[in-house]
C-alpha positions in Angstrom: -29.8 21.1 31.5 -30.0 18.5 33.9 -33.1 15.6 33.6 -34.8 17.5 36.4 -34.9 20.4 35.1 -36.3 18.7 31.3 -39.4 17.1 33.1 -40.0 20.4 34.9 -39.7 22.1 31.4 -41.9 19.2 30.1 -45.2 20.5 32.1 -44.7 23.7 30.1 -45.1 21.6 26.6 -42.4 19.6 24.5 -40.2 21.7 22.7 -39.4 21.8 19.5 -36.4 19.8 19.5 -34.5 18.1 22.4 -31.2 16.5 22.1 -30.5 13.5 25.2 -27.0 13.6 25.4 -25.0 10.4 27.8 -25.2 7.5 28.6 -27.2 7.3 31.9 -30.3 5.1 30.5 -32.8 5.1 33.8 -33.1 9.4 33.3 -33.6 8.6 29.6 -35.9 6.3 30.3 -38.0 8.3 32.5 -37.9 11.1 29.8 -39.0 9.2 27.2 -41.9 8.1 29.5 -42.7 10.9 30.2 -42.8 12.5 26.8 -44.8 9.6 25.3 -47.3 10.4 28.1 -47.7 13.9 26.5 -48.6 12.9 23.3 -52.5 10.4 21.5 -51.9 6.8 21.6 -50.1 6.1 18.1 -48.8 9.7 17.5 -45.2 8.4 18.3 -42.8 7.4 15.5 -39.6 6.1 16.7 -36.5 6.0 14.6 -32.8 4.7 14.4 -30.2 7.2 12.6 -28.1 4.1 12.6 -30.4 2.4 10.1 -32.1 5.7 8.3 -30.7 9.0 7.4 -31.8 12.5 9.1 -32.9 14.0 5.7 -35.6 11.0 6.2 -36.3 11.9 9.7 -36.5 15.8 8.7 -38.8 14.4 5.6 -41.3 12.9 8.4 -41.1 15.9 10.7 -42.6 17.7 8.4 -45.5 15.4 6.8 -48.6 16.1 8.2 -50.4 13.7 10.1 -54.1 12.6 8.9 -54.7 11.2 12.6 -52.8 12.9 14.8 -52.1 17.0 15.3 -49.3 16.6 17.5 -46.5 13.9 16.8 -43.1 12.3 18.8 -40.6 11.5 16.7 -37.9 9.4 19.2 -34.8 9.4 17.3 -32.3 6.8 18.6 -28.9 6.7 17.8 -28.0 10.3 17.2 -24.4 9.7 17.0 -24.8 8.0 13.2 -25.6 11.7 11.5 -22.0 12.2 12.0 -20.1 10.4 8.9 -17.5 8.3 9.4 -13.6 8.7 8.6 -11.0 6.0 8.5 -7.9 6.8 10.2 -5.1 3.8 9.2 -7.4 0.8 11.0 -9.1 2.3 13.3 -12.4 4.0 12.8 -13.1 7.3 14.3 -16.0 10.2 14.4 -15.8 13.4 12.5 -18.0 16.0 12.7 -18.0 16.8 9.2 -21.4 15.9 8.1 -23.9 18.9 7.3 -26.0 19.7 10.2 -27.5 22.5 8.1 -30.8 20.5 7.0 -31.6 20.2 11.0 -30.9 23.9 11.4 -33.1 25.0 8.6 -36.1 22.6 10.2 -35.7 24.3 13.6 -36.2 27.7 12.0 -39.5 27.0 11.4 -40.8 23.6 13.1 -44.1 21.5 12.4 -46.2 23.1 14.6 -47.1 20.2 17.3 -44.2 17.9 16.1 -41.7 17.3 18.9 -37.9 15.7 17.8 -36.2 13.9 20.3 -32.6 13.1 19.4 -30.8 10.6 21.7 -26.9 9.9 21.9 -26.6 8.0 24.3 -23.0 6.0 22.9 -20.5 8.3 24.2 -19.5 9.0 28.3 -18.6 12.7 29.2 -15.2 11.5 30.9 -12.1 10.0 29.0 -11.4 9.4 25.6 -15.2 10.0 25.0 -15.4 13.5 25.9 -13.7 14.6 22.3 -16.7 12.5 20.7 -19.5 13.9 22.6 -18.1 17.5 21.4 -18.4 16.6 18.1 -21.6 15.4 18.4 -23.1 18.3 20.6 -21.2 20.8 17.8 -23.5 18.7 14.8 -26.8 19.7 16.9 -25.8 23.1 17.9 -29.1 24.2 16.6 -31.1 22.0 18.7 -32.3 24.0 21.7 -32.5 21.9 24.2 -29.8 19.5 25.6 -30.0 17.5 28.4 -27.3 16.1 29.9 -27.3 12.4 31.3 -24.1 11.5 33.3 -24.0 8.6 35.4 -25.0 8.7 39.0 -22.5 9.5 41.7 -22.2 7.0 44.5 -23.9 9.5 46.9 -26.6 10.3 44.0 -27.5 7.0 43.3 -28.0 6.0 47.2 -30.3 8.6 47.3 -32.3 8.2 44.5 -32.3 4.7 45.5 -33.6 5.5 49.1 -36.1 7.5 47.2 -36.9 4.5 44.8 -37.2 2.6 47.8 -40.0 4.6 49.7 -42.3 4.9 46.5 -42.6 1.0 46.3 -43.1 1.3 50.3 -39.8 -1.0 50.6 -37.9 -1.0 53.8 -34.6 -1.7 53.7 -32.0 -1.2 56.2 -29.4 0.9 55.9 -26.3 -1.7 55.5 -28.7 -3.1 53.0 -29.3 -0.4 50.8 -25.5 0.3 50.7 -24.5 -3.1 49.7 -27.8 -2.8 46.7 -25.7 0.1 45.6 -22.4 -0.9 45.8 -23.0 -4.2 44.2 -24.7 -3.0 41.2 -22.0 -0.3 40.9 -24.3 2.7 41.4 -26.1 1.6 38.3 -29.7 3.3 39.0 -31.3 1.4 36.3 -30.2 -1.9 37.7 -30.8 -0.5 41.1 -34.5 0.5 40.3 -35.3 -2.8 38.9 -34.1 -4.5 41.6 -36.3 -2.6 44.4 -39.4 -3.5 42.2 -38.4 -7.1 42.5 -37.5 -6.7 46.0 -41.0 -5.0 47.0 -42.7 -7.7 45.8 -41.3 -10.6 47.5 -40.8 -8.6 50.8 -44.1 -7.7 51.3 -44.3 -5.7 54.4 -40.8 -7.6 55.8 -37.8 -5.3 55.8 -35.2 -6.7 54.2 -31.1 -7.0 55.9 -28.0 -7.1 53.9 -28.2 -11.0 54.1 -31.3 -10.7 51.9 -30.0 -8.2 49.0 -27.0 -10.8 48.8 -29.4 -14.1 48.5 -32.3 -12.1 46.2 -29.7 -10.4 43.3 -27.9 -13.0 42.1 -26.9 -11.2 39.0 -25.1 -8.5 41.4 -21.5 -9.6 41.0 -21.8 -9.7 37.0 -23.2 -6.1 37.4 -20.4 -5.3 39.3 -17.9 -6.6 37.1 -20.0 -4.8 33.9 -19.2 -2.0 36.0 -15.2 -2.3 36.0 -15.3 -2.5 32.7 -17.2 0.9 32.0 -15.0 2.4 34.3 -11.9 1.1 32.7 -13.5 2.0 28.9 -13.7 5.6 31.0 -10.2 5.5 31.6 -11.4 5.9 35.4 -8.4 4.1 37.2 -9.9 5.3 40.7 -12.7 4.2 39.8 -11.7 1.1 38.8 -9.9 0.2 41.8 -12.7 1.4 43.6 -14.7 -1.4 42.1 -11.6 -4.0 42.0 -11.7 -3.5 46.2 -15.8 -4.5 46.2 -15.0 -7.0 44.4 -12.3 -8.8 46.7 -13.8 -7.7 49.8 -17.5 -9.4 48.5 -15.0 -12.8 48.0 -15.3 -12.8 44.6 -13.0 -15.1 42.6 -10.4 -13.2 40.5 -9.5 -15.4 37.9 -13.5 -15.9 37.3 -14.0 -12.1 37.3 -10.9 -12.2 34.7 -12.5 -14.6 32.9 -16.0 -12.3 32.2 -13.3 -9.6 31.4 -11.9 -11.8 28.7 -15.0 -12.7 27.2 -16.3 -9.1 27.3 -13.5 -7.5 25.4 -13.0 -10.5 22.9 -17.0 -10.1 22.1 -16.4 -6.3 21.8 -13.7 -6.8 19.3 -15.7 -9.1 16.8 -18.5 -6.8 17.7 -16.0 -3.5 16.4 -14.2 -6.0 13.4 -17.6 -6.9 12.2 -18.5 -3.3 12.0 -21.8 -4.1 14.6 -23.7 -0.7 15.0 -26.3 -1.5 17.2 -27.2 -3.9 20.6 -29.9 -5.2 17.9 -27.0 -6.2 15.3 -24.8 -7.5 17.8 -27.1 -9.9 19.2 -28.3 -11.3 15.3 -24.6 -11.2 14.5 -23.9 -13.9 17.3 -27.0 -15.7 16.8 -25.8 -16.3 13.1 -22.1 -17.7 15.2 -24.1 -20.1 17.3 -23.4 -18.1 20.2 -26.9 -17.4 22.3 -27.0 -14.1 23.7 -30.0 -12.3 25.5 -30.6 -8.3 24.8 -28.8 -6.8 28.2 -25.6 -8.8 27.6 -25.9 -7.5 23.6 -26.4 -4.3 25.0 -23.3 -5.0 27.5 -20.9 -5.6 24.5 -22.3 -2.9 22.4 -21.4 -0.1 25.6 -18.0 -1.8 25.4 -17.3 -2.0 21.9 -18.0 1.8 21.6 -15.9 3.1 24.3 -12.6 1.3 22.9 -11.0 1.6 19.6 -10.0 -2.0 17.9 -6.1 -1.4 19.2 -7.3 -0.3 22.2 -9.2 -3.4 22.7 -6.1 -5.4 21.2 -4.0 -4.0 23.7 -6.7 -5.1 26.7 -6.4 -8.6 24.9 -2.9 -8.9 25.6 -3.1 -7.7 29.5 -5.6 -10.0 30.2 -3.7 -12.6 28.8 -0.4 -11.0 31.0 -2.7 -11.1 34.0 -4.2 -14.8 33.4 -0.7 -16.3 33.5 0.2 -14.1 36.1 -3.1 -15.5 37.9 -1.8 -19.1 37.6 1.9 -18.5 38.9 2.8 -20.3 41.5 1.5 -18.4 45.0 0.6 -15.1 43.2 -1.3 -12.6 44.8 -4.5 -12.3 42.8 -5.5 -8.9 44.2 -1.7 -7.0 42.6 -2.4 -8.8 39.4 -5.2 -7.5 39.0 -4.1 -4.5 40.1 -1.3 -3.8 37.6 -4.1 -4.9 35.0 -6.2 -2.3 35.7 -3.0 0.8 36.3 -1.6 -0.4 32.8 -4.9 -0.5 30.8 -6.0 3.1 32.4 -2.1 4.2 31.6 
């Protein structure tokens, strides 16, 4: 089921149960408003399977509130009902875990109690695409699934065209094109961004010159967004993003830098055993290292689309490609080429 087709279902009632499944956060966020909307002011209990257990969650379900006949229960981090296996070093998913305690609940449901389960840690590309399996085998009984992949190129320019008319925005074309391209189709970033823009345009439309002076965070988006497409094993993509990035005059040994620093984060993130955006940010607090929520949240997206060797091995090319960076007359665009071909081989 696609989000569209959820909100439509959404005038009908919530159901039952509903599981989010992706990693695309601006549909999930618009789902999750609009389900809230649905339900009394303090009838929504939100939960974290990466800090309590579903037999707890189930245990709520099914408690009757004093205040409220109909209840939300938001269930974040869906992916933590599945127990864990070690493999050698390397941690991996297994599905495992007994998923009939769910089933038995959705045979016969709180009336007026709606569950929603989101798994939003694994892509449906990639290496990922075995985990996501596993985890849409463990809520087999759930009866509702909606899928949220990541916004195409074309998709996202639309939806952003769209974004743009609500908040009565005008942008050029050439300037929507380079909103999109710079925050690498993110729709999220891209809708925040036209709510910023909206206000300080006023009734002015806006040019490509003015995109480029008003997001200043657009480059490090774009370079967040090489490195989802590399954890996706998307080399295309990734060179895709590697061309903007050259063509918008961006210094490649900088970008290389934020690369470094990324994937030596995620690694102390994955060695620490970090399970959360929330952990990850009070883990580097404790280091001495300052670190706002999105860049936690940056590292935690990281961390969980490569394995500790894998991000070992990224380590070492980065290093490769720094020295190869700082040879005498190299050509920074083929380093960083062969960097992205051998860490998507």
């Amino acid at each position: 089921m696609t989000p569209a087709q959820f909100l439509a279902r959404l005038k009908q009632g919530a159901p039952p149960a509903v599981l989010l499944l992706g990693p695309e956060s601006y549909d999930r966020r618009r789902i999750k408003d609009a389900s809230m909307a649905m339900f009394p002011e303090g009838a929504v209990t939100a939960h974290d399977l990466s800090e309590t257990t579903l037999a707890e969650v189930l245990d709520d379900a099914r408690s009757l509130s004093l205040f409220a006949s109909e209840r939300l229960l938001w269930v974040a981090g869906a992916e933590a009902a599945l127990p864990r296996v070690r493999s050698g070093d390397e941690e991996s998913d297994a599905a495992a875990g007994d998923p009939a305690p769910l089933a038995a609940y959705l045979r016969d449901p709180t009336p007026g109690t709606a569950l929603v389960f989101e798994a939003a840690r694994f892509d449906f590309e990639g290496d990922d695409k075995r985990k996501q399996e596993r985890v849409r085998k463990f809520y087999a009984a759930v009866p509702e699934v909606v899928e949220l992949r990541r916004y195409s190129t074309q998709d996202a320019h639309s939806e952003a065209q769209a974004l743009a008319r609500q908040a009565g925005l005008r942008l050029d074309p050439a300037a929507l094109g380079l909103l999109v391209e710079a925050l690498g189709a993110d729709i999220a970033r891209i809708a925040v961004e036209i709510e910023k823009l909206a206000l300080y345009a006023g009734n002015r439309p806006l040019n490509a010159e003015d995109i480029a002076a008003l997001a200043p965070e657009a480059r490090a988006a774009t370079i967040f967004a090489l490195v989802n497409a590399l954890g996706r094993r998307d080399r295309a993509r990734a060179l895709e993003i590697l061309d903007t990035l050259t063509r918008e005059g961006e210094y490649l040994p900088l970008a290389l830098a934020f690369l470094s620093t990324q994937f030596r984060m995620a690694l102390t993130a994955r060695e620490a055993g970090l399970k959360s955006p929330q952990q990850i940010q009070g883990h580097f607090a404790r280091m001495g290292v300052p670190m706002w929520g999105s860049r936690a949240e940056q590292v935690y997206q990281t961390a969980s689309k490569f394995a500790k060797p894998q991000l070992e091995r990224a380590m070492k090319l980065i290093f490769e490609a720094d020295r190869g960076l700082r040879d005498a007359r190299p050509d920074d665009r083929i380093v960083m080429e062969r960097f992205v071909l051998k860490l998507t081989a």
